[in-house]
N, C-alpha and C positions, 0 to 999 in steps of 0.2 A: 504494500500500500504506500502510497506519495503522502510524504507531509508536506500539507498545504502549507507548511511555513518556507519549506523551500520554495514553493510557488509566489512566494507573499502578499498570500489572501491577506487583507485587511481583517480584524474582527467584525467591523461592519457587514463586510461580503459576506463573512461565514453566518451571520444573524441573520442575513436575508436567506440563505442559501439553506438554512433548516428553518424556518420557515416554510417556504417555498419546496421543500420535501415535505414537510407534515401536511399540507397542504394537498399534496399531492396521493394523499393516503384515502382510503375507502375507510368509511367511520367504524366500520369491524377493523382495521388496522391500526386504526387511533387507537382502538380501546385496548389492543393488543402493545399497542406501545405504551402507552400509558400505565399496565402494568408490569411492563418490561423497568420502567425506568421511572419511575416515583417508589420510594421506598427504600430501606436498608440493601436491598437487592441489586438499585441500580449499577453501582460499581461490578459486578459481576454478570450482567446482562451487556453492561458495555463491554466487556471484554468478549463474552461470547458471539456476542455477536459482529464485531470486527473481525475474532474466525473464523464464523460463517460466512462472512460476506468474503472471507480471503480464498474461503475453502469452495466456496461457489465457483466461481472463476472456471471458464473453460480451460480445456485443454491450450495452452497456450495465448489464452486469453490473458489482457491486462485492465485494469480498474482507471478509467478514465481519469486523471485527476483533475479535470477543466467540468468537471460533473456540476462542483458548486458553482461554478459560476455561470453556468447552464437555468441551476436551481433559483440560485437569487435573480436571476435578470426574469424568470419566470415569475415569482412571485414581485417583482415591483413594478413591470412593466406595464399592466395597466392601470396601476393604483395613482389617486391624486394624493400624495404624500410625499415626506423629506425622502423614502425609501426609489424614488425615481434618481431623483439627482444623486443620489448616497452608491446609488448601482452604477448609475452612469461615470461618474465619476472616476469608479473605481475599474470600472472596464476600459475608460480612457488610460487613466494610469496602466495598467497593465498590458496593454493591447501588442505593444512591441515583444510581450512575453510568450503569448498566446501563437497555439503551429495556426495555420490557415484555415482547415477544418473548423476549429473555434472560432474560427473569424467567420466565417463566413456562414455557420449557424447562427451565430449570436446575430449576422447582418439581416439576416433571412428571418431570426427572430420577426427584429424591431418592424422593418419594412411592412412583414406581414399586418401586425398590430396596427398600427400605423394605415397602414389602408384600411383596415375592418375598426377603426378608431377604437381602438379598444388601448392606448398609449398614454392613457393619462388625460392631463388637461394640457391646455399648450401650452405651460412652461414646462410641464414634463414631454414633452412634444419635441419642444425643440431641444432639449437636452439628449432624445432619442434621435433627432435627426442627428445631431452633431457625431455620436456615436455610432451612426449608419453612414459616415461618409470617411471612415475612417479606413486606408487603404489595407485590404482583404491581404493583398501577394507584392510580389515585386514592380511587378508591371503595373499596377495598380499607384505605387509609392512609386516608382517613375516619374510617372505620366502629372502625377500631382509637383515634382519638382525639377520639369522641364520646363522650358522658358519659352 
């Protein structure tokens, strides 16, 4: 498993980004978490299940580690809150980190949203445009500092 601190998530990103997994949960799965991890137990449910999720893992498969930032930008993107600027932000900051694939998910994100207005309000809007124009690949970052 990747530590997101060699990534360097923000804590803010990581609060959206569980978030925006709990969210993502069927409420039989909430409640399933929720006895996972309230209680003297929790310390030991997180560990188990960090093995399970290691022990999942295809044959040769690997655990995404661009996942939370997947998860956060799901959960702020269509909210009218500080959780828009607070994501964008931190996907600007990072964005020279991030391979293309992320790039160009997270572009496809916003875009999407964004036409089915589902982006916020427009000043989260335009925080998600600025984020949508931000170059995906090479040719991309080129074309943006050719003269």
């Amino acid at each position: 498993m990747t530590d997101n601190l060699q990534l360097q998530f923000s804590a803010d990103l990581m609060f959206y980004a569980a978030r925006g997994f709990i969210e993502g949960l069927s409420a039989s799965q909430r409640d399933v978490f929720t006895a996972l991890f309230s209680g003297e137990q929790a310390s030991v449910s997180t560990k188990t299940c960090l093995e399970q999720a290691d022990f999942e893992l295809g044959f040769e498969e690997t655990a995404d580690p661009y996942a939370p930032v997947l998860a956060a930008l799901g959960y702020a993107l269509p909210r009218m809150t500080s959780a828009g600027w607070t994501v964008a932000t931190e996907l600007e900051r990072l964005w020279d980190t991030f391979p293309e694939k992320t790039r160009t998910m997270v572009r496809q994100k916003i875009e999407k949203a964004i036409q089915n207005g589902r982006s916020g309000a427009a000043v989260d809007t335009a925080h998600w445009e600025r984020v949508a124009r931000l170059p995906v690949n090479e040719v991309e970052k080129a074309a943006l500092t050719a003269f």
